[in-house]
C-alpha positions in Angstrom: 0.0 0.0 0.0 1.6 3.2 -0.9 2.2 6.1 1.6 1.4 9.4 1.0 4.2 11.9 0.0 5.6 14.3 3.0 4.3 18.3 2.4 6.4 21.3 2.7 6.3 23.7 5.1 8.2 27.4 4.6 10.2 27.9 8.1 13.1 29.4 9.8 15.8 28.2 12.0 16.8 30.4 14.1 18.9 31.1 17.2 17.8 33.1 19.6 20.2 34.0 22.8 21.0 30.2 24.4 18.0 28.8 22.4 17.0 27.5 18.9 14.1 27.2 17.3 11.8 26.4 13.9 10.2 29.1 12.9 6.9 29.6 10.8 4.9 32.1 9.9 1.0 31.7 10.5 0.1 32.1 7.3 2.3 29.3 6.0 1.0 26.2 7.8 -1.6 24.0 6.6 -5.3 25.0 7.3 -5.7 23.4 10.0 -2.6 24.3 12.1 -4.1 27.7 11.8 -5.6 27.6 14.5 -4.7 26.0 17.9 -5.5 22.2 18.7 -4.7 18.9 17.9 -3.6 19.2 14.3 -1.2 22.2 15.0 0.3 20.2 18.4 0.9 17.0 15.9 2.3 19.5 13.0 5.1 20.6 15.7 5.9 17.4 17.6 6.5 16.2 14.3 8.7 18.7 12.7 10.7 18.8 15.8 10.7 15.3 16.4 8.6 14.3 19.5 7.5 12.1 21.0 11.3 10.5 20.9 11.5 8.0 23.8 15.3 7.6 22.9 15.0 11.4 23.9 17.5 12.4 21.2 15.3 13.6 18.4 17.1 12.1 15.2 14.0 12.2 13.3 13.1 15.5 13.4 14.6 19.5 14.1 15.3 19.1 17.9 18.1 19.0 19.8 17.1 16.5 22.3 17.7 19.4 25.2 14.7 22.0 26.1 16.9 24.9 24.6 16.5 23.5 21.7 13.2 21.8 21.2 11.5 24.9 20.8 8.8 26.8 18.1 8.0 29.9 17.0 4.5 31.1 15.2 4.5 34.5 14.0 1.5 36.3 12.9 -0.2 39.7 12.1 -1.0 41.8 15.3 -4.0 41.6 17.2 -2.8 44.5 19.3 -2.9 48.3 18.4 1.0 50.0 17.8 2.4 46.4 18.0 3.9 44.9 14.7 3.6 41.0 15.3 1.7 38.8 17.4 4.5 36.1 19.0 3.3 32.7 19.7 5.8 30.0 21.1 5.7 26.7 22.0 7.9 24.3 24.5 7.8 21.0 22.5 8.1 18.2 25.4 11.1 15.5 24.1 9.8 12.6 25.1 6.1 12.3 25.8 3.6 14.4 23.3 2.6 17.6 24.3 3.4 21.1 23.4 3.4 23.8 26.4 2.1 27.3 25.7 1.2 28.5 29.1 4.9 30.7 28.8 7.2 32.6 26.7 10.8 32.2 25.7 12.8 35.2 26.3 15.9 33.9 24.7 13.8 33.2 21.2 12.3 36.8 21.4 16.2 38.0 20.3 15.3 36.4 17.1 11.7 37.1 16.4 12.4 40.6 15.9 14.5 40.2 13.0 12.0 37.6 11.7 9.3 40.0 11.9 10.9 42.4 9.6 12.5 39.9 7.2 8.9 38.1 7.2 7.1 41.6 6.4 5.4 42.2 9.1 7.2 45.3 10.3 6.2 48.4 7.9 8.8 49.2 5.7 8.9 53.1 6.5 9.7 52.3 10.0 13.2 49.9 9.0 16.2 52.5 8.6 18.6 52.3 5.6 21.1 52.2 8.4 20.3 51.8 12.7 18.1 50.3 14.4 14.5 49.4 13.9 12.0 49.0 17.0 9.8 46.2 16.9 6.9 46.0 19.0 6.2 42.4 19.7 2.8 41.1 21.5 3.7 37.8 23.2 0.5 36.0 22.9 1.1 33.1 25.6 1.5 36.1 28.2 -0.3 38.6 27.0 2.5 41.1 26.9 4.4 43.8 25.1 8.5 43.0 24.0 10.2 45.6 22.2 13.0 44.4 20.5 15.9 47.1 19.1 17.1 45.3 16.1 20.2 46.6 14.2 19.9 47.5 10.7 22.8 47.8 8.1 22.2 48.9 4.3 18.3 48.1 5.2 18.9 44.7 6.0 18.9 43.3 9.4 22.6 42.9 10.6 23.4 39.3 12.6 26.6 39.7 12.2 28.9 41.9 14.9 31.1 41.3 18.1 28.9 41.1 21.0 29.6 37.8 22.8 26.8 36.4 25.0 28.1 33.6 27.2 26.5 30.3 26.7 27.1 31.2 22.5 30.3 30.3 20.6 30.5 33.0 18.6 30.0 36.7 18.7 27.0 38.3 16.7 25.0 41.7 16.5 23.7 43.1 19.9 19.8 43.1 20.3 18.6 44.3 23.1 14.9 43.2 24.3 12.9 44.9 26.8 9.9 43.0 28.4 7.4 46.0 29.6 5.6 45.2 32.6 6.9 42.3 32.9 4.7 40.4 35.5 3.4 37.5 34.1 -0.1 37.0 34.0 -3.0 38.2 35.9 -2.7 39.0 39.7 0.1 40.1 42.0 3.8 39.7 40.5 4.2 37.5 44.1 1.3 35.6 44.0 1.6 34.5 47.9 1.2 37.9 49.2 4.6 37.2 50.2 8.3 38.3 49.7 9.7 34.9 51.1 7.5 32.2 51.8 7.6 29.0 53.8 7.6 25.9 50.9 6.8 22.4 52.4 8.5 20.0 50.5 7.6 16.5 50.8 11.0 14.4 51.4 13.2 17.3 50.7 12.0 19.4 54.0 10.8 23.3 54.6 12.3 25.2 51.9 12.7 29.4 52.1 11.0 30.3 48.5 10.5 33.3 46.8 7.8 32.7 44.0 7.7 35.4 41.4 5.8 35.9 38.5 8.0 38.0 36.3 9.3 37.1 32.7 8.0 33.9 33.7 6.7 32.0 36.5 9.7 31.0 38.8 10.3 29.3 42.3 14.2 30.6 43.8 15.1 28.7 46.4 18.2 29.0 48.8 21.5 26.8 47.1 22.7 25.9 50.8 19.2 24.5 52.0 18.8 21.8 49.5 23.1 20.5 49.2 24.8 23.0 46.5 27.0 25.6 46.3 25.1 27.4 43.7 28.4 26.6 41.5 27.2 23.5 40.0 27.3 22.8 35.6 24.9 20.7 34.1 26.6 17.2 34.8 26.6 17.6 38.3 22.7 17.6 38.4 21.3 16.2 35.1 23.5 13.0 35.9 21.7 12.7 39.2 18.3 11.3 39.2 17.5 11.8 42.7 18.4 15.3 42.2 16.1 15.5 39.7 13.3 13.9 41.1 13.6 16.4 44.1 13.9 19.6 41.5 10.9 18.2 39.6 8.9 17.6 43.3 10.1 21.3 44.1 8.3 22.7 41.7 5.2 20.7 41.6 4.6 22.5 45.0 5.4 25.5 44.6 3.3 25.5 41.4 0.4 24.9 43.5 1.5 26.9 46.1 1.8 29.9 43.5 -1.6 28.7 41.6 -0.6 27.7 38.9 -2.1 24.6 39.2 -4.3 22.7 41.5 -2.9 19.6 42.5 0.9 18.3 41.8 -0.5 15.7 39.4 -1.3 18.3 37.3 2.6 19.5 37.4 3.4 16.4 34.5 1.8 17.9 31.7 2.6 21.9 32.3 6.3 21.1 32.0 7.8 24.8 30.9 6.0 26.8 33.9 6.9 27.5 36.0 10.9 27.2 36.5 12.8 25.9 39.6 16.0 28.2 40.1 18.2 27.9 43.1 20.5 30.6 44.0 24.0 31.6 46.3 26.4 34.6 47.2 29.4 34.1 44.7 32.1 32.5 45.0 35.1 31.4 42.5 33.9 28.4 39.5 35.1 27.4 36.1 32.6 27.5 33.9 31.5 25.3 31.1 33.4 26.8 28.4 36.8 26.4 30.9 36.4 30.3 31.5 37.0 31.2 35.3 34.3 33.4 36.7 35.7 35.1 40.2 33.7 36.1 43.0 33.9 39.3 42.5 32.5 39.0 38.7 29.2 38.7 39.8 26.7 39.8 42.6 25.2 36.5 42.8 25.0 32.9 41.3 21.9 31.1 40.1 21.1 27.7 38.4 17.8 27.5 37.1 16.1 24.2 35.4 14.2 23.8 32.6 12.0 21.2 31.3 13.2 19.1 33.9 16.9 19.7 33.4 19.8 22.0 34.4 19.5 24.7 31.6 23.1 25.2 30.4 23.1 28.9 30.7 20.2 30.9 31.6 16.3 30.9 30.2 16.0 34.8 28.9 12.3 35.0 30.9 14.0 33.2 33.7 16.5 36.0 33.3 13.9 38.7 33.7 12.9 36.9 37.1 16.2 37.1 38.3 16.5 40.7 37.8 12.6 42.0 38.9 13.5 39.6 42.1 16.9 41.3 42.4 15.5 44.3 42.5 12.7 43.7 45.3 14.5 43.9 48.7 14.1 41.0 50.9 13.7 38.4 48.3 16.1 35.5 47.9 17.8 37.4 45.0 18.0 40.5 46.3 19.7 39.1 49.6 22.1 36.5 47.6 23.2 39.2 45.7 23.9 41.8 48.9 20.1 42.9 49.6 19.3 46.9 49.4 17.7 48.9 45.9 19.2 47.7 42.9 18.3 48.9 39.1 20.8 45.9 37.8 22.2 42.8 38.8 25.2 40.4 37.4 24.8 37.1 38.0 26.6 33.5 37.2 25.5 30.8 35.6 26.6 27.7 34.4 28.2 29.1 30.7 29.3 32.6 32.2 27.9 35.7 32.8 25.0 37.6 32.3 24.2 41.5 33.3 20.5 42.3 33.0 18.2 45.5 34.5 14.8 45.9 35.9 12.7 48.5 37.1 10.6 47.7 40.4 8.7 49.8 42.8 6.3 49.1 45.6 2.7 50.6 45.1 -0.1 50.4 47.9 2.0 47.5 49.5 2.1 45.6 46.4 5.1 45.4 44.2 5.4 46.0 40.2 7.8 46.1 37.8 7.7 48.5 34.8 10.5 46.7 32.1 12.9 44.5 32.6 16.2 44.8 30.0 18.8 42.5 28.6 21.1 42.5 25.4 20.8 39.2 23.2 22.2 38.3 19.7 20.1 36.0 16.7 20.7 34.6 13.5 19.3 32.3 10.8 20.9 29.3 10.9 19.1 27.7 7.4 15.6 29.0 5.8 13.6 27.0 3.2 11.2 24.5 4.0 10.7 21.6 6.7 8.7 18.3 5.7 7.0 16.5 7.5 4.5 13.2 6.9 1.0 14.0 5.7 0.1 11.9 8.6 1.5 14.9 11.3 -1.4 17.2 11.1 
């Protein structure tokens, strides 16, 4: 019996920050990935290559880490003065699911420049030479991104010498702010509280601050759960009880935080929220063989993501970071010395990474008004991706 021939799909491959990702533009899927629901879920786990019990992704655009198993829908704006609506979606490696309930910050980097090379950015506003603002509406959170792209001979310029630590090479600087930055609806600490008291089964009573900034995150203490806050990616992601205990973390604190009503419920929202753990600095070789010194940085932090030690730093999980750090009182802010801070330099497992944000306290509630970092992108390959007939 014959089988049917695979279709073509126009997309992008893009890095973005630490991340990659297959890009498409709403207007190129098939029908009925236009919209969300089953046929776009199987349309993505197929192009990326999920569900892959081996977890390595052969047959299929992923890179068998979550950095890397990652997808990008662009379409027209649904928002007045924005340019492009930004859809993105966590593609699970082994078991078939997408997640949408957060952004990717380290992706956003690139969508700017796919916005305007896709045409959604209006060509009187892209410079013959500068930088063009695009005003991005993340659809998963509901928020505004503005992304300063540069522009050379009015094309979009990837190529430059900022170096971003966690990336091998140096590209253009693009720097991202995330307005208002609190994800979701509700108080940006969703407890009430600064600190709260997290009861862990089998791990104990944690100190957690639970933020909901960039994107949901749970920070808990490096020294009350065995680290050092100096740990790369082998030293957890080859320990399953580790994991297990990372993974039971942030079931409960996801419920705590209401996200989610029971931790059964944790299994299939993967992406949000993130488990981080943080510590006052100290001296630690990075990844890359690069030594980081104490006095580099204002605080360490290690954050997972998608059940593993992220190799560098999550760009939402980023924007955490520095709303927290600049909160006084939370775990962040008192790793990292306590007091008012506008910035904050932290380690991570690839390096270093300087980012800003903007907080203030208003009627006993707190808020943050942007958060800012400096990313690179670039396409990687453009064309088309095919995929079975059978995948939508």
């Amino acid at each position: 019996m014959p089988h049917k021939p695979q279709i073509k799909v126009p997309a992008t491959y893009m890095r973005g920050g630490t991340s990659k990702g297959v890009f498409f533009r709403l207007q190129d899927l098939p029908e009925p990935c236009q919209v969300p629901g089953e046929a776009r879920d199987k349309l993505l786990l197929r192009v990326i290559g999920s569900p892959d019990p081996y977890q390595k992704q052969i047959d299929g655009m992923g890179g068998a880490t979550s950095s890397t198993s990652k997808t990008v829908i662009l379409a027209e704006p649904t928002q007045p003065d924005h340019d492009v609506d930004y859809l993105f979606g966590q593609v699970s490696i082994d078991k078939p699911f997408v997640d949408w309930s957060g952004n990717c910050g380290n992706l956003t980097a690139a969508v700017g420049a796919f916005a305007i090379n896709g045409g959604f950015v209006a060509k009187d506003r892209i410079p013959e030479n500068g930088t063009c603002t695009v005003r991005i509406w993340q659809a998963n959170i509901r928020k505004t991104i503005v992304a300063h792209v540069p522009i050379t001979n009015g094309e979009v310029q990837e190529t430059g010498d900022f170096e971003l630590d966690g990336v091998t090479f140096p590209a253009a600087e693009v720097q991202v702010e995330f307005m208002d930055p609190a994800d979701g609806e509700g108080s940006m600490f969703p407890t009430g509280n600064l600190v709260d008291d997290l009861d862990v089964p089998g791990v104990g009573t944690l100190k957690a601050t639970m933020i909901n900034a960039g994107i949901p995150t749970i920070f808990v203490n490096a020294e009350d759960i065995g680290y050092k806050g100096a740990e790369l990616q082998d030293d957890i992601n080859g320990d399953p009880k580790a994991l297990a205990m990372f993974e039971t973390i942030r079931a409960h604190g996801a419920v705590k935080m209401g996200l989610i009503q029971n931790i059964e419920e944790a299994a299939n929202r993967q992406h949000t929220p993130k488990v981080a753990f943080v510590a006052k600095p100290v001296d630690y070789v990075s990844s890359s063989g690069k030594s980081i010194g104490a006095g580099d940085v204002d605080v360490l932090v290690r954050a997972l993501s998608m059940g593993k030690l992220h190799h560098a730093m999550m760009g939402t999980a980023a924007v955490a970071i520095a709303t927290a750090s600049a909160v006084p009182g939370t775990l962040v802010n008192l790793a990292a010395g306590g007091g008012d801070r506008t910035h904050v330099t932290f380690g991570h497992p690839s390096g270093t990474l300087r980012v800003g944000a903007e907080a203030k306290e208003v009627d006993g509630q707190w808020t943050a008004t942007k958060a800012i970092m400096s990313r690179s992108a670039r396409i990687l390959m453009e064309g088309c991706v095919r995929v079975p007939q059978t995948a939508q």
